[in-house]
LOROKOL-124896 format. One line per field, with one value per residue (C-alpha): x, y, z. Coordinates in nm, 4 decimals. Layout:
% residues N
X c(X | ...)
Y c(Y | ...)
Z c(Z | ...)
***
This chain:
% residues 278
X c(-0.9553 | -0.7576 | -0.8557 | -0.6190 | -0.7027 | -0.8375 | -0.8594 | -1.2422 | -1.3409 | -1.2833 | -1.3824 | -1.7272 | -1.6866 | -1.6211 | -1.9718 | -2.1659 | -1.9485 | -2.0866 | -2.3993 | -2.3746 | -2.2563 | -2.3166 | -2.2099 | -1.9066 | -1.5741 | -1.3724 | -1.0393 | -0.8545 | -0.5208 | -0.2984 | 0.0589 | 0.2551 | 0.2456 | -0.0315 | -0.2960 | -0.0245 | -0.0387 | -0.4105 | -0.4170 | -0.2441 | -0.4276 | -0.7534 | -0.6186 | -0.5402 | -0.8671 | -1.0174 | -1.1525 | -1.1303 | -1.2650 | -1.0613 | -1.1505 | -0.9235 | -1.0933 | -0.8518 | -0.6215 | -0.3475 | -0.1109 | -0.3719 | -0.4868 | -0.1509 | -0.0325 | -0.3377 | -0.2297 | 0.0876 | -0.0586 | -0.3439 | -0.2474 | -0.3245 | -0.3768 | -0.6502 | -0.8182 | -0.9989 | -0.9440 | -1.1970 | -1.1454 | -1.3238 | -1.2033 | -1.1774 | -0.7623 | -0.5988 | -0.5194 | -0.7622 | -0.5773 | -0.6300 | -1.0198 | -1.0304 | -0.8825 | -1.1640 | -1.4057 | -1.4846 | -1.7081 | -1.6030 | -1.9319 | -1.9340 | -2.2813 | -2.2238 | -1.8644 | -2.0251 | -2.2730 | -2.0215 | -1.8519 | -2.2173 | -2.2757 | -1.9482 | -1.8402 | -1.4844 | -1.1900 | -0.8209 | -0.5569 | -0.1923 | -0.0322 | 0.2801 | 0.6582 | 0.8867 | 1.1582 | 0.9913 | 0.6925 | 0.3512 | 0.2027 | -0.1507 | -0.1834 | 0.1905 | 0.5414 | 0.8333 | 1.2002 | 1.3566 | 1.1857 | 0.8285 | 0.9817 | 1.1848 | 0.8747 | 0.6601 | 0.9202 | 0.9765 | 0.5923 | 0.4829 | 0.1755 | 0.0068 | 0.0527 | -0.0720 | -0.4065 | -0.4168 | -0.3392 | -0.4108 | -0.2649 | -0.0966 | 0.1558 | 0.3050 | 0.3431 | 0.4862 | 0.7607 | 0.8328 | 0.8955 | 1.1420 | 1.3420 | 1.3533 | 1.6392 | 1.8059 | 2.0831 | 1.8582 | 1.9816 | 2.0997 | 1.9272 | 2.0218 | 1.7366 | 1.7972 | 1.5455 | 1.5820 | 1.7320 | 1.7652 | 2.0260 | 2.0588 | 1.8372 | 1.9315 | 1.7472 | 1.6402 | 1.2953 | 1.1234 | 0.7691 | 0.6075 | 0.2526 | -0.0159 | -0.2938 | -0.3036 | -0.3543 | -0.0831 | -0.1222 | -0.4728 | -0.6840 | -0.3571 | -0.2969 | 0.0412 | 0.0287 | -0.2443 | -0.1498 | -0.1821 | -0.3717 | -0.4550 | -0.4426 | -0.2404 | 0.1016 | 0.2934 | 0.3918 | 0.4196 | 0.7560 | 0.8209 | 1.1654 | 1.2175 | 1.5304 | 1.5496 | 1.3233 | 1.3629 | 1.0752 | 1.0126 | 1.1163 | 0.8064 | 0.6004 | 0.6785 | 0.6260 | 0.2517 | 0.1343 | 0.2401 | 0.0215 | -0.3116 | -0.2485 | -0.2208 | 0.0596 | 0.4381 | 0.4910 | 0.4476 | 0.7563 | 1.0407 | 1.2830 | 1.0629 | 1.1199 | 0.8023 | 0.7773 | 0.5870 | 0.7752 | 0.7348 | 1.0463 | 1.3369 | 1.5895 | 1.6578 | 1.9778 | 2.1429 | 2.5339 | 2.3666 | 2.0643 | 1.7690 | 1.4024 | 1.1543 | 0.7674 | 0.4363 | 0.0921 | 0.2458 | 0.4156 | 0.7315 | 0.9136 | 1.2838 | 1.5688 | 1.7822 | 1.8649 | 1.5173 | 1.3873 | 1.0303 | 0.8287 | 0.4568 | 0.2535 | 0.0430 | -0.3798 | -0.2082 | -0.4808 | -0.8818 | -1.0470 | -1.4027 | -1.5235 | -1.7861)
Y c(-1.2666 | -1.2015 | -1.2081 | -1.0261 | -0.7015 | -0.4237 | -0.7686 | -0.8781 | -0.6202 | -0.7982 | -1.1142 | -0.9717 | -0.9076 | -1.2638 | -1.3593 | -1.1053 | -1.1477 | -1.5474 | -1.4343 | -1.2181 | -1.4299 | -1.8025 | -1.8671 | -1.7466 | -1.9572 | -1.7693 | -1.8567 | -1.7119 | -1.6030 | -1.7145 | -1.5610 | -1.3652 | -1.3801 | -1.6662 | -1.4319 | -1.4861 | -1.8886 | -1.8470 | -1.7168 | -1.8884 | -2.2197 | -2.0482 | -1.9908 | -2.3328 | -2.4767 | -2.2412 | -1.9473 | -1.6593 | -1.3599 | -1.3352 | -1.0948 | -0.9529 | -0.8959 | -0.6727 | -0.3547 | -0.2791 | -0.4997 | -0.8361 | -0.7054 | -0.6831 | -1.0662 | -1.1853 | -0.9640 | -1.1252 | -1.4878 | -1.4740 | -1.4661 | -1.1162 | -1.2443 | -1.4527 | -1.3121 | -1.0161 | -0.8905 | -0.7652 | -0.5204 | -0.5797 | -0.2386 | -0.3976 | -0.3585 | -0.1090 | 0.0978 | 0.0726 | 0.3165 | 0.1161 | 0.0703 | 0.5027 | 0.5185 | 0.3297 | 0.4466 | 0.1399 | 0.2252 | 0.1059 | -0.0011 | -0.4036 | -0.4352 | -0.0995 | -0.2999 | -0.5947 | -0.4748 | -0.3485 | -0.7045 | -0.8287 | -0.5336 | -0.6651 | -0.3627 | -0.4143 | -0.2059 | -0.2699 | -0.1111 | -0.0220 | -0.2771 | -0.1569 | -0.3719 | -0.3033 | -0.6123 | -0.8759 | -0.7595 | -0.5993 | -0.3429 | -0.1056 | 0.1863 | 0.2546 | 0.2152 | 0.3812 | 0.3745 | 0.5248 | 0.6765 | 0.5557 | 0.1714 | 0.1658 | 0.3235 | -0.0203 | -0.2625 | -0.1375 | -0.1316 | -0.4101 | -0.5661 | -0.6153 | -0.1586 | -0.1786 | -0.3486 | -0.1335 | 0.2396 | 0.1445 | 0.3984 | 0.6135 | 0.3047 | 0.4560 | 0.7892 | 0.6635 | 0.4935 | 0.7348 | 1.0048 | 0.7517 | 0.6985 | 1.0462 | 1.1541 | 0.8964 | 1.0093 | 1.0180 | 0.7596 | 0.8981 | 0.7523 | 0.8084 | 0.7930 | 0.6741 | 0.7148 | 0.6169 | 0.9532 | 1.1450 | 1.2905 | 1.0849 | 1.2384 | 1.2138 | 1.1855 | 1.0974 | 0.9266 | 0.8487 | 0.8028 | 0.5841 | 0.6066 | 0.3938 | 0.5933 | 0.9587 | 0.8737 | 0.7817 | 0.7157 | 0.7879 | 1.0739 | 1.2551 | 1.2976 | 1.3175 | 1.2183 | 1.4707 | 1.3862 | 1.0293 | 0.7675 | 0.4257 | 0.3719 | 0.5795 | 0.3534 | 0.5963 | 0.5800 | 0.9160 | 0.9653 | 1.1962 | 1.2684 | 1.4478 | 1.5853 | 1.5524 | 1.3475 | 1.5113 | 1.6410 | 1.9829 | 1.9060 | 1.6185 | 1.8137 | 2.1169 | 1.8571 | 1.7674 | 2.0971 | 2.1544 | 1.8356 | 2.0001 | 2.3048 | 2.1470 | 1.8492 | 1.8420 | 1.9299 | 2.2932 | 2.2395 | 2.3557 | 2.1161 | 1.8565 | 1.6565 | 1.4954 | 1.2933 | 1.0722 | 0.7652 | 0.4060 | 0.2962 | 0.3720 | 0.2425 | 0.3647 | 0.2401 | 0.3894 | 0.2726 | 0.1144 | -0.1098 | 0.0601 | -0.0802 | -0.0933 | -0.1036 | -0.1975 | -0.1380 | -0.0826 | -0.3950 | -0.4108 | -0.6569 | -0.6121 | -0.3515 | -0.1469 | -0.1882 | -0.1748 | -0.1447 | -0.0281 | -0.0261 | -0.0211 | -0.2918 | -0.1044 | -0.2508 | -0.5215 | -0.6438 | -0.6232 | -0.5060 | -0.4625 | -0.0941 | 0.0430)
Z c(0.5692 | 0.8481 | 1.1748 | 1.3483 | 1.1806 | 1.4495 | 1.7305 | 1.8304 | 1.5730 | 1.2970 | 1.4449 | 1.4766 | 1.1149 | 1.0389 | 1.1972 | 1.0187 | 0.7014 | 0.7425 | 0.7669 | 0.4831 | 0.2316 | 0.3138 | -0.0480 | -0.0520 | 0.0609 | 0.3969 | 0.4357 | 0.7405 | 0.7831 | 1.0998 | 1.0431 | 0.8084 | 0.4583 | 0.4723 | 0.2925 | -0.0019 | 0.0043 | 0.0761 | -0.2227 | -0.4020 | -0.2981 | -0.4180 | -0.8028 | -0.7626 | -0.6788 | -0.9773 | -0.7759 | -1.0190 | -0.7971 | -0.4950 | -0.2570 | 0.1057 | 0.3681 | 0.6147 | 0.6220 | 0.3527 | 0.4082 | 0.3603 | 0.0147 | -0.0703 | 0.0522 | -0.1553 | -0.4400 | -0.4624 | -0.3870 | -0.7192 | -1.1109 | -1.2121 | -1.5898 | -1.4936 | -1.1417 | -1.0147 | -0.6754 | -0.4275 | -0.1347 | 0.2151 | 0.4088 | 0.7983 | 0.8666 | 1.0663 | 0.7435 | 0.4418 | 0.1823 | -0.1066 | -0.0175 | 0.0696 | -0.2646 | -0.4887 | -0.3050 | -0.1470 | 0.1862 | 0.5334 | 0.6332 | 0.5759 | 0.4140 | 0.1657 | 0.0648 | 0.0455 | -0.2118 | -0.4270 | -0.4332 | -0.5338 | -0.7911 | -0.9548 | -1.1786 | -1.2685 | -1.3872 | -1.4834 | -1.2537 | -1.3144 | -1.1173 | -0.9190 | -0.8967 | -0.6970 | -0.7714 | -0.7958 | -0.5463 | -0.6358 | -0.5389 | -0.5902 | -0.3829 | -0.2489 | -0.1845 | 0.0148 | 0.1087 | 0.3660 | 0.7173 | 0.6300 | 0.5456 | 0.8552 | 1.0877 | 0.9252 | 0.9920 | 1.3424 | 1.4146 | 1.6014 | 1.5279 | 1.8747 | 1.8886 | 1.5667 | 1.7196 | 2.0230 | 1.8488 | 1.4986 | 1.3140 | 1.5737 | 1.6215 | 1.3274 | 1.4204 | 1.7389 | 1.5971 | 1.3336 | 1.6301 | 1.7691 | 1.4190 | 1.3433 | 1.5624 | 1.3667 | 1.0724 | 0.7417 | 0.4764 | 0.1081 | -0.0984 | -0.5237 | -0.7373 | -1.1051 | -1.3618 | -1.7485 | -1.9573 | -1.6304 | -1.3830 | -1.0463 | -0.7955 | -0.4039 | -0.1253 | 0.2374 | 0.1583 | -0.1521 | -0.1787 | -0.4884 | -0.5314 | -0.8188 | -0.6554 | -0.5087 | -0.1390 | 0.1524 | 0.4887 | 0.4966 | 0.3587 | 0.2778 | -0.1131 | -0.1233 | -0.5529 | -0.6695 | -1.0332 | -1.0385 | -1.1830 | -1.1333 | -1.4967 | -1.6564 | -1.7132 | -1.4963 | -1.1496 | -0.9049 | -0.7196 | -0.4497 | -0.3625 | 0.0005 | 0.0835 | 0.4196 | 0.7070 | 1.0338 | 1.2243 | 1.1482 | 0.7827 | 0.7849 | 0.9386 | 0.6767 | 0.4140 | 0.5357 | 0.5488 | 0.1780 | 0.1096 | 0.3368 | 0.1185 | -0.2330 | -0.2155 | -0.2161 | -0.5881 | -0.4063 | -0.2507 | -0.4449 | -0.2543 | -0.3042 | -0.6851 | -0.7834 | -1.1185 | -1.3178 | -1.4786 | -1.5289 | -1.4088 | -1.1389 | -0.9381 | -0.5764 | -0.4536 | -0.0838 | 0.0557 | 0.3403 | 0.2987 | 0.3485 | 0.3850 | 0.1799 | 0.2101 | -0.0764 | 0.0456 | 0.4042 | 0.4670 | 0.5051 | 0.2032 | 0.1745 | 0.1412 | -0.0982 | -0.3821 | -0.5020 | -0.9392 | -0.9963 | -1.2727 | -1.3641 | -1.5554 | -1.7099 | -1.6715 | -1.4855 | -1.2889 | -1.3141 | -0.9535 | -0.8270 | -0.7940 | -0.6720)
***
């Protein structure tokens, strides 16, 4: 768990999670990328269900941090941005997600790479990369997700990157921001990847053209309205593999978290890794 999530929030959590489930075995967090060793510590001692307890970006260390041949993983929505969670249909109300980790019903997910990093829900490169990396974490517990859209207004007078998209048996595809999604939501209740699946082998791309204000803000109002694959301008695929490359380094983001730069191979494992559902 980690207890930095949303600040005394989710240390209230931690007593009633206690409470909750005196059974169960709480390890907490205390720095980046510890969720990950956490995790990894817990395989080790022969813990087989493993279950985050945060936002996004804490599923995400854990995900990379347990085997995926041999564990299940289990979603506690109490972070600053629980996309992953919204996308199961995992509810935000402790007890409710709670129950569902009790109940037990299980599924096997496509499980996301991008390199040699996992991923479920999402990945980026470009505007929406950079905007994470420059997002502090102590805005992050104050705004929650408005720190985001306060340092995305600040990047975006910023020259766009060009990014070149390669895909398997196709032409090279350029771009300003690319958008890679295992599930159909990003950034909250907005389905930017209306076609996907989180087990279908395949893995939804969106390819923008451009990232300046007005052209994001063009871009979400095709997704209210019925998602960016209304765009013309706007390439949208489904693949199980690519390779986004860019002249300059250019960062890249799983789950929200910021993990690394350009250039960047993804591919899907398809069933990769069995999670709890409600």
């Amino acid at each position: 768990m980690n207890p930095a999530a949303k600040g005394d929030q989710a240390r209230k959590t931690l007593d009633r999670m206690v409470k909750l489930v005196p059974e169960a075995k709480v390890y907490l967090t205390e720095r980046p990328a510890h969720g990950e060793k956490l995790a990894k510590e817990a395989v080790a001692k022969g813990y087989r269900t493993i279950v985050a307890a945060g936002g996004d970006g804490t599923v995400n260390e854990v995900l990379n941090g347990l085997d995926p041949e041999v564990c299940t993983l289990g979603v506690i929505p109490v972070g600053t941005m629980n996309v992953l969670a919204l996308e199961l249909g995992i509810p935000p109300d402790l007890e409710k997600a709670l129950a569902v980790i009790r109940a037990g019903k299980r599924k096997r997910l496509d499980l996301g790479l991008a390199n040699r990093r996992r991923f479920i829900q999402l990945a980026g490169v470009g505007l929406d990369a950079e905007t994470v990396r420059r997002t502090h974490p102590e805005a992050k517990k104050v705004l929650g997700p408005w720190s985001y859209l306060l340092t995305a207004a600040q990047l975006m007078a910023s020259p766009a990157p060009i990014l070149k998209v390669k895909i398997p048996g196709k032409k090279e595809i350029r771009g300003a921001m690319v958008l890679i999604g295992n599930g159909r939501h990003y950034g909250g209740p907005f389905q930017f990847f209306p076609r996907a699946e989180m087990a279908d082998g395949k893995l939804d791309v969106c390819i923008f053209p451009k990232s300046g204000p007005l052209d994001l803000l063009w871009y979400l109002q095709a997704v209210l309205l019925g998602g960016p694959n209304s765009l013309p301008e706007v390439t949208y695929m489904q693949v199980a593999a690519l390779r986004v490359e860019a002249e300059k380094a250019v960062a890249l983001e799983v789950d929200g978290e910021y993990t690394g730069k350009t250039p960047v191979d993804f591919q899907i494992v398809p069933k990769g890794l069995e999670v709890i559902i409600p």
